[in-house]
C-alpha positions in Angstrom: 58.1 -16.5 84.5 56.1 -18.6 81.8 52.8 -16.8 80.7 49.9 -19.4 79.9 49.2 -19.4 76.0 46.4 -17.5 74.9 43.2 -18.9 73.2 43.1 -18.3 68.9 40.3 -16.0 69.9 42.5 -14.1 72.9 45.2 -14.0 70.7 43.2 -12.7 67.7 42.1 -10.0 69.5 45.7 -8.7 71.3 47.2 -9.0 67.7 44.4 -7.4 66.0 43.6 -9.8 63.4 41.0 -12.2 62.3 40.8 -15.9 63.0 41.2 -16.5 59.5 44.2 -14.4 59.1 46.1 -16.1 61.8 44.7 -19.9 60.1 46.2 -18.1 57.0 50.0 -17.5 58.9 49.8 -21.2 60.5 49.2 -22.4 56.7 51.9 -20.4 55.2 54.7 -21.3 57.4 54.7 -17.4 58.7 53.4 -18.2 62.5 53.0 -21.4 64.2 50.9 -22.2 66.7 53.0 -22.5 70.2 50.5 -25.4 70.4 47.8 -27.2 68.7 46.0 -29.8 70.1 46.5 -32.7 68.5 43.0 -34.2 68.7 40.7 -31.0 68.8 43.0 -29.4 66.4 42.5 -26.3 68.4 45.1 -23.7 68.5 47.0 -21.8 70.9 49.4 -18.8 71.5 52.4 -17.5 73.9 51.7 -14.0 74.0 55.7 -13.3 73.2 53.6 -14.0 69.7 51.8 -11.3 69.6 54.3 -8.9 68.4 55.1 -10.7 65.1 51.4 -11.2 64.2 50.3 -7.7 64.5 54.4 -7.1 62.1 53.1 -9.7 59.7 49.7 -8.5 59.6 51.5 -4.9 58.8 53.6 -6.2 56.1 51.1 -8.1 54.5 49.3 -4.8 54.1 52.7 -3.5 52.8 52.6 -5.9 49.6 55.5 -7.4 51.3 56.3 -11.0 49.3 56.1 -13.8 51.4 59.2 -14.9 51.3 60.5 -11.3 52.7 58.5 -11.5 55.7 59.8 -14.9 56.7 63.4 -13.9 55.7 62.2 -10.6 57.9 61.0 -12.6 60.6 64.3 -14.5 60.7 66.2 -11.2 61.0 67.7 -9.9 64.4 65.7 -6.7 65.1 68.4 -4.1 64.7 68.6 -5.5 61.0 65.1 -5.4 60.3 64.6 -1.5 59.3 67.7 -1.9 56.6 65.6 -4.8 54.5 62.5 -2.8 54.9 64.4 0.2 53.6 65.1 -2.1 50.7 61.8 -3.0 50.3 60.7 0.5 49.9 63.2 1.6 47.5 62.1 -1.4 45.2 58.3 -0.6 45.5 59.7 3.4 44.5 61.2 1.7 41.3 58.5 -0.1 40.9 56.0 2.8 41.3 58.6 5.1 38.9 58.0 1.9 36.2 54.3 1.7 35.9 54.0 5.4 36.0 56.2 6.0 33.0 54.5 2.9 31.0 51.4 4.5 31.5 52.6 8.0 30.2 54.1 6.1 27.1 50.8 4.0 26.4 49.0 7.8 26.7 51.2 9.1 24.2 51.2 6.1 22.0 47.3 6.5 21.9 47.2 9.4 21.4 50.3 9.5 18.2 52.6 11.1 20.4 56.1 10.8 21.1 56.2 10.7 24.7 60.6 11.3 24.9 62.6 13.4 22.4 65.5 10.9 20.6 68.2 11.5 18.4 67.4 11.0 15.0 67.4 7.4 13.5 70.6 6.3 12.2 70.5 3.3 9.6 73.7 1.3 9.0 74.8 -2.4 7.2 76.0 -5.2 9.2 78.3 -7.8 7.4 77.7 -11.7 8.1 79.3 -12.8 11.1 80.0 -15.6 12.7 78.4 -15.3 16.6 78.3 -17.7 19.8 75.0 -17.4 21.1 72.7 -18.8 24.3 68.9 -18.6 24.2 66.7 -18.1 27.5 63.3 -18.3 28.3 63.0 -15.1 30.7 60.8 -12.8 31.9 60.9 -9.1 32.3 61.6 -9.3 36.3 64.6 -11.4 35.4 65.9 -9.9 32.0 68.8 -8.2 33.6 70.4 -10.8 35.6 69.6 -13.2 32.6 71.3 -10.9 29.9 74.5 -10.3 32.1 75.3 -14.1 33.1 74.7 -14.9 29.4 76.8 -12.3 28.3 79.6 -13.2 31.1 79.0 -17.1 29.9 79.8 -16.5 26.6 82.4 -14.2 26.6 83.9 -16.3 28.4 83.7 -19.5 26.3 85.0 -16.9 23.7 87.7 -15.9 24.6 89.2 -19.3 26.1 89.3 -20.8 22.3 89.1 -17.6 19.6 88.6 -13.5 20.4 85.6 -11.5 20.7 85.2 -9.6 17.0 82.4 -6.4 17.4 79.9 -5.7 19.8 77.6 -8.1 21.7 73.8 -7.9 21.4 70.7 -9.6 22.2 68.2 -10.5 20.0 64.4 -10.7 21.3 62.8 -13.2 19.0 59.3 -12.5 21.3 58.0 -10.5 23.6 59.4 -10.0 27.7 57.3 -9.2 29.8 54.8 -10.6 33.3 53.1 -13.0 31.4 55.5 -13.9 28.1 59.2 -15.4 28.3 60.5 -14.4 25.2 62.7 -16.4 24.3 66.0 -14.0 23.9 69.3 -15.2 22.5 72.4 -13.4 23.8 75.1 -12.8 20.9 78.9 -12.8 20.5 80.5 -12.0 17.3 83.6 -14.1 17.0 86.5 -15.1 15.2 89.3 -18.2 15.4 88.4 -22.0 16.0 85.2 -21.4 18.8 83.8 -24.5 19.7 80.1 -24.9 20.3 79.6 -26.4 24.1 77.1 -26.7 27.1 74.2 -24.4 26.0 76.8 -22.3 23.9 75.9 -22.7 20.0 77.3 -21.2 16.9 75.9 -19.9 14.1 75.9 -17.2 11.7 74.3 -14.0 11.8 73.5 -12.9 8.0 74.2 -9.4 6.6 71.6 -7.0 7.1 70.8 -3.1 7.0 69.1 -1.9 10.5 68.0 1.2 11.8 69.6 1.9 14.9 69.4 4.3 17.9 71.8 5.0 20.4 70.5 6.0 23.9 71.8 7.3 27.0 70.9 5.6 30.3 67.8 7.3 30.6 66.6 6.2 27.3 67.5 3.1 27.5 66.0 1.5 30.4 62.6 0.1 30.8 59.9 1.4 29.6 61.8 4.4 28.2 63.7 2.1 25.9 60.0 1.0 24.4 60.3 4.6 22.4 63.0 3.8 20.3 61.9 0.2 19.5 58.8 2.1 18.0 61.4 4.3 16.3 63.1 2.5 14.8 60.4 -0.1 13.5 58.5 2.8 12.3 61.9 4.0 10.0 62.7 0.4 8.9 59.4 -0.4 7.9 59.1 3.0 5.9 62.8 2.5 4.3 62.3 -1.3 3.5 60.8 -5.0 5.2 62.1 -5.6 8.3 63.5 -9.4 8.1 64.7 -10.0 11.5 63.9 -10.1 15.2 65.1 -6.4 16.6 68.0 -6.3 19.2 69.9 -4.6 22.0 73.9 -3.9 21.1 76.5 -3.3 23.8 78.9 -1.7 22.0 79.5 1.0 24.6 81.6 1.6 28.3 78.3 0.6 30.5 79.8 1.5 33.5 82.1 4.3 32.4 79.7 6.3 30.1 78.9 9.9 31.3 75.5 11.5 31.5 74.2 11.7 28.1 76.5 9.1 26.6 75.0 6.0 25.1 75.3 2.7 26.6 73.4 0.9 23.7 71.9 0.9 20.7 68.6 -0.6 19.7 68.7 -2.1 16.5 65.6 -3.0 13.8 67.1 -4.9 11.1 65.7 -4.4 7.7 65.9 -5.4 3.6 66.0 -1.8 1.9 63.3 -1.5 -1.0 64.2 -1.6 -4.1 65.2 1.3 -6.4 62.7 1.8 -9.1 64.1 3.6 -12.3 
């Protein structure tokens, strides 16, 4: 049995919404109109409608992104409470996030330490030839962006020379909502490597740097932002720091235990001179 279709303000009503909220759905692709006349311009509803509105309307409430709720809406029912689990548990890490970048700017105000690290270590790097790729990225994408770098260029690599020492990523500005960096991911190299694509070769001069290296914990976001302070604070008060600081993957990711590191962060610096 067809039901007639319901009046915008019929349907506003069943669906709990406004008019405007509904004008909103039609204009972002997220519910049509069954029909919309085409000289009045006046719109119209099936009630089998009215179930999505008053979802959409919830979601949107939710601080669901748009393009979930149409990939939602396109999602048989039985699959729906799976992407909305989903949602959750990246609203949770994004809840975990802001919380623990507020405690850190707290501390920081106030001079604290907000973690306890292991001492700063200090070490010198020898020149070295590297293979490198530089990306414009944002903090939502750093991860994804660092790993197909990496994967790029080890890749390249490996097909004409060998991988000689740890891979690392330097951060020549600042990653974060509003600033892209840029970052340029690093492979140390040896044997006839070829630059190609947006692969390009260069060297990376000697250099002392402090260094710290962090468990898991530690070295995630905004946790890691400790240790950057770290470490600037002992280069700066050993020496001049000279170079951009940098992540080095010089460990098992995957395999390290509970309290093992799975990178260093590294502030590179030119040791002050020795007065006699």
């Amino acid at each position: 049995m067809t039901h007639p279709l319901m009046t915008i303000g019929t349907f506003a009503q069943a669906a709990g919404l406004s008019h405007k909220a509904l004008r909103l759905y039609d204009d972002l692709g997220l519910l049509r109109p069954a029909q919309v006349d085409p000289d009045s311009g006046y719109r119209r509803y099936d009630p089998a409608q009215v179930a999505d509105a008053r979802l959409i309307g919830l979601l949107r409430r939710a601080d669901l992104p748009l393009s979930d709720i149409r990939s939602l809406l396109d999602t048989p029912a039985p699959a729906r409470p799976a992407a909305l689990r989903a949602h959750l548990a990246r609203l949770e890490r994004l809840h975990r996030e802001r919380r623990d970048l507020t405690l850190y700017l707290i501390a920081h105000l106030q001079g604290e330490t907000p973690m306890t690290l292991p001492p700063v270590q200090t070490r010198f790097q020898p020149e070295q030839p590297v293979a490198t790729l530089t990306r414009h990225v944002f903090v939502a994408d750093l991860p994804g962006a660092i790993q197909g770098g990496m994967q790029t260029l080890l890749t390249h690599v490996a097909a004409q020379g060998s991988v000689l020492g740890a891979p690392f990523v330097i951060f020549h500005g600042e990653v974060n909502a509003d600033s892209d960096g840029p970052i340029e991911i690093c492979v140390p190299y040896s044997g006839p490597v070829t630059p190609g694509g947006d692969v390009t070769l260069r060297v990376e001069p000697a250099h002392h740097e402090a260094f710290l290296a962090l468990p898991r914990e530690q070295f995630e976001f905004p946790q890691i932002l400790a240790a950057y302070d770290a470490t600037c604070a002992h280069a700066n008060a050993h020496g001049t720091c000279t170079l951009r600081p940098r992540e080095v993957y010089g460990y098992d990711w995957d395999g390290a235990a509970p309290g093992e590191p799975v990178g260093d962060v590294a502030w590179p610096y030119e040791p002050a001179a020795v007065t006699t």
